[in-house]
C-alpha positions, 0 to 999 in steps of 0.5 A: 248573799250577806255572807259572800266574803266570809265564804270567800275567807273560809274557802281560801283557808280551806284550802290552805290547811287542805294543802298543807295536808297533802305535804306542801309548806305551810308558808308557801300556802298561806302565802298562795291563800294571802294572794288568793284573797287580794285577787278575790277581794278584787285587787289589781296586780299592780296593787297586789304587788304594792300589798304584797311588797308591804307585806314583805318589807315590814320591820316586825317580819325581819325581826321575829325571823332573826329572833327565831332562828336565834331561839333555836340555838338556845334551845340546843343549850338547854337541851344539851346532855350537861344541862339535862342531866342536871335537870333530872339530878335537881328534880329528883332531890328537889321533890324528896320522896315525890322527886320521880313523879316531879321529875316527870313534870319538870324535865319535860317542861324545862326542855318545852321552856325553848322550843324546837321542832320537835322538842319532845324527841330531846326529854323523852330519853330523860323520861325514860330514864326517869321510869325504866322499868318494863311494867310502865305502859308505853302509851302512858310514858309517850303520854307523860312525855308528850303533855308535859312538855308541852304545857309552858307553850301557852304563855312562854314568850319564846315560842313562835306562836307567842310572838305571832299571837302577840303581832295579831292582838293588840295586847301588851306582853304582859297581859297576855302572859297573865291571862294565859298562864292559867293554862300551864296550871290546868294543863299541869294539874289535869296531867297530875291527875290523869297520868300521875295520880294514879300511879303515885304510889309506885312513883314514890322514891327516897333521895337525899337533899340537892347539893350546892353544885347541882343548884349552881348547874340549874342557874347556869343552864337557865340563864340565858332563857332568863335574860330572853325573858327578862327583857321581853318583859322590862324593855318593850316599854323603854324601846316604844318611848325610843322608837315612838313611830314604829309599832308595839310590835317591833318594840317587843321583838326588838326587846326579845333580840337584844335578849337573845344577843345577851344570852347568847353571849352566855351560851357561846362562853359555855359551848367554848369552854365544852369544846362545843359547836356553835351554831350547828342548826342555824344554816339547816334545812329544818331551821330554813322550813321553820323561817319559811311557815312563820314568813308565810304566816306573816305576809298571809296576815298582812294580805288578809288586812289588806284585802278588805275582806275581813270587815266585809266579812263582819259587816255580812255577818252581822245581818246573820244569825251565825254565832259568831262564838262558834267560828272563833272556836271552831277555826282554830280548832279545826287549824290546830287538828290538821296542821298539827303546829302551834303556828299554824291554828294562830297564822290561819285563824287568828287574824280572822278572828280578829276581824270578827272582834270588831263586828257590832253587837257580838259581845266579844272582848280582845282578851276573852276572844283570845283565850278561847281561841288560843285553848280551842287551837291548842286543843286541836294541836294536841290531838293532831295525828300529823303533830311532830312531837306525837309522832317522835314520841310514839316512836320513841316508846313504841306505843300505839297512837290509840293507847297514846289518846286514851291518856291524853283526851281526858287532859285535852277536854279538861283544858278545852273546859277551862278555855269556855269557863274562862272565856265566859269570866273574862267576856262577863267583865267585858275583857 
């Protein structure tokens, strides 16, 4: 059967997401699906073990799971009471008249800009505020929160999934934060015109000009998201020319961390000047359960390499007539939609669709694939019922998952759409 190892792939990542259905850890599954691949592909124990002790001791891991774990305690900076209430005070009198409808926009996004399980519980107080009174509908108000919050996570070099993304691809950071950044425009776009252009005009409010004070508490929150960003950006290239043996990938997150120990340096000084705790989360259980699902996204990435079974797969594939097309969006889709996080549509998809870039005759390019895959997982993601922030957030505002949908599909297809147009754009230019 010129399929077999295909059907082997996709059993195993079945079982993975039915798994993690049922409750289990998502790293642990998909550390069970990277040893089920090596025994399939016919792997011996011993070898297995050598695979699996590689696997494990790679740079990149012990990298992107320090970096992690510091992300979490800036993200607790940005979402401070302090700094969020002078987001709500500049986006009001920065958008004048339109200040409520931005604010609506900005608060949520500006706290997306860390990520933290589930962020959407830290601005949907802030969007309450922003819309008190009883006339707005839950569904909607659960909606606004919810979208918004979500639409920097495309690009956002912070999130976890960037960075897994980004160890997957062969593509340089700032090529994936280009061809990625349409989205928070779609994502913003199609969120102003079915959530808030309707509304617009209850929505218009009249406030004075920002005060200096307030500006100056904007650049005090956000200057340690800056200097993240900063040297992600300028220093992978300057560390690769240092360290010319290790890969691009432990250049970039090597980047990332002396980023992170910087800006940590400015959030230490401010949580001492408040009387703050430092490093409250950083030994929790919910940050031990977020290192343990991007470990096991990790090692499952490099068992599956190591297996074999990927090219057997693609090899299987080309003497078919499976469109090809169709498994990179539909896998990650179907990831997204069940497990319900970004990490898990790019730990379990993402390397097989890697795999099939380099099958003969298929007409995929790194970039086009990319996109496609990531909007189709991340359409799935967002319509998950099992998605953390969607469920605080309809606690929250106690609205009906139903009413909540009826909001959200029409901003889901509209991204999903500019995935296949962009996809086709970048596929015509062989990119």
């Amino acid at each position: 059967m010129p399929t077999y190892p295909l059907l082997k792939i996709l059993i195993v990542f079945a079982g993975v997401l039915l798994l993690n259905r049922f409750r289990m850890s998502l790293g642990l599954t998909l550390l069970a699906g990277g040893l089920v691949t090596e025994i399939w592909a016919g792997k011996g124990i011993a070898q297995i073990g050598h695979d699996l002790a590689g696997a494990v001791s790679r740079v990149e891991l012990w990298l992107l799971l320090v970096n992690i774990a510091l992300i979490a305690e800036v993200g607790q900076h940005l979402a401070a009471e302090n700094n969020a209430r002078v987001l709500i005070n500049a986006a009001r009198r920065w958008g004048g008249r339109h200040g409520q409808t931005l604010s609506l926009v900005m608060i949520p996004a500006a706290i997306g800009l860390v990520p933290m399980p589930g962020g959407a519980l830290f601005s949907a107080p802030l969007v309450a505020e922003t819309v008190k009174q009883e006339s707005w509908a839950p569904g909607w108000k659960a909606a606004v929160n919810y979208w918004f919050r979500h639409v920097m996570e495309y690009w956002w070099p912070l999130y976890p999934v960037v960075i897994v993304t980004l160890s997957i691809f062969t593509i340089k950071t700032w090529q994936f934060m280009a061809i990625q950044a349409p989205f928070t425009l779609v994502s913003i776009g199609a969120g102003y015109f079915f959530l808030l252009r309707p509304y617009r005009g209850q929505l218009l409010t009249e406030v004075s000009g920002m005060e200096k004070k307030e500006s100056d508490g904007v650049f005090r929150a956000f200057l340690p998201v800056a200097l993240i960003v900063g040297a992600t950006l300028v220093l992978p290239g300057p560390l690769q020319l240092l360290f010319p043996a290790h890969r691009a990938a432990v250049s970039k997150m090597l980047a990332m961390l002396i980023g992170l120990l910087a800006s940590l340096v400015v959030v230490i000084i401010e949580k001492k000047t408040r009387s703050q705790t430092i490093f409250h989360d950083f030994f929790s259980k919910k940050t031990f359960n977020m290192l343990m699902t991007l470990g096991g996204v990790m090692v499952f990435q490099s068992l599956l390499d190591s297996s074999g079974l990927l090219p057997a797969a693609s090899e299987g594939l080309a003497r078919t007539r499976v469109p090809v097309v169709l498994i990179i969006a539909l896998l990650p889709f179907v990831a997204g939609l069940v497990t319900g996080i970004a990490i898990g549509f790019a730990g379990t998809a993402f390397p097989l669709v890697v795999g099939f870039l380099g099958l003969e005759g298929s007409g995929l390019f790194p970039l086009s694939t990319l996109v496609l895959a990531f909007s189709m997982g991340y359409a799935g993601m967002m319509l998950s019922p099992v998605h953390l922030c969607l469920l605080l957030t309809k606690e929250y505002f106690l609205a009906p998952l139903e009413a909540i949908y009826r909001y959200l599909v029409p901003c889901v297809v509209t991204v999903m759409t500019a995935g296949v147009l962009l996809h086709l754009l970048l596929r015509s230019f062989a990119l």
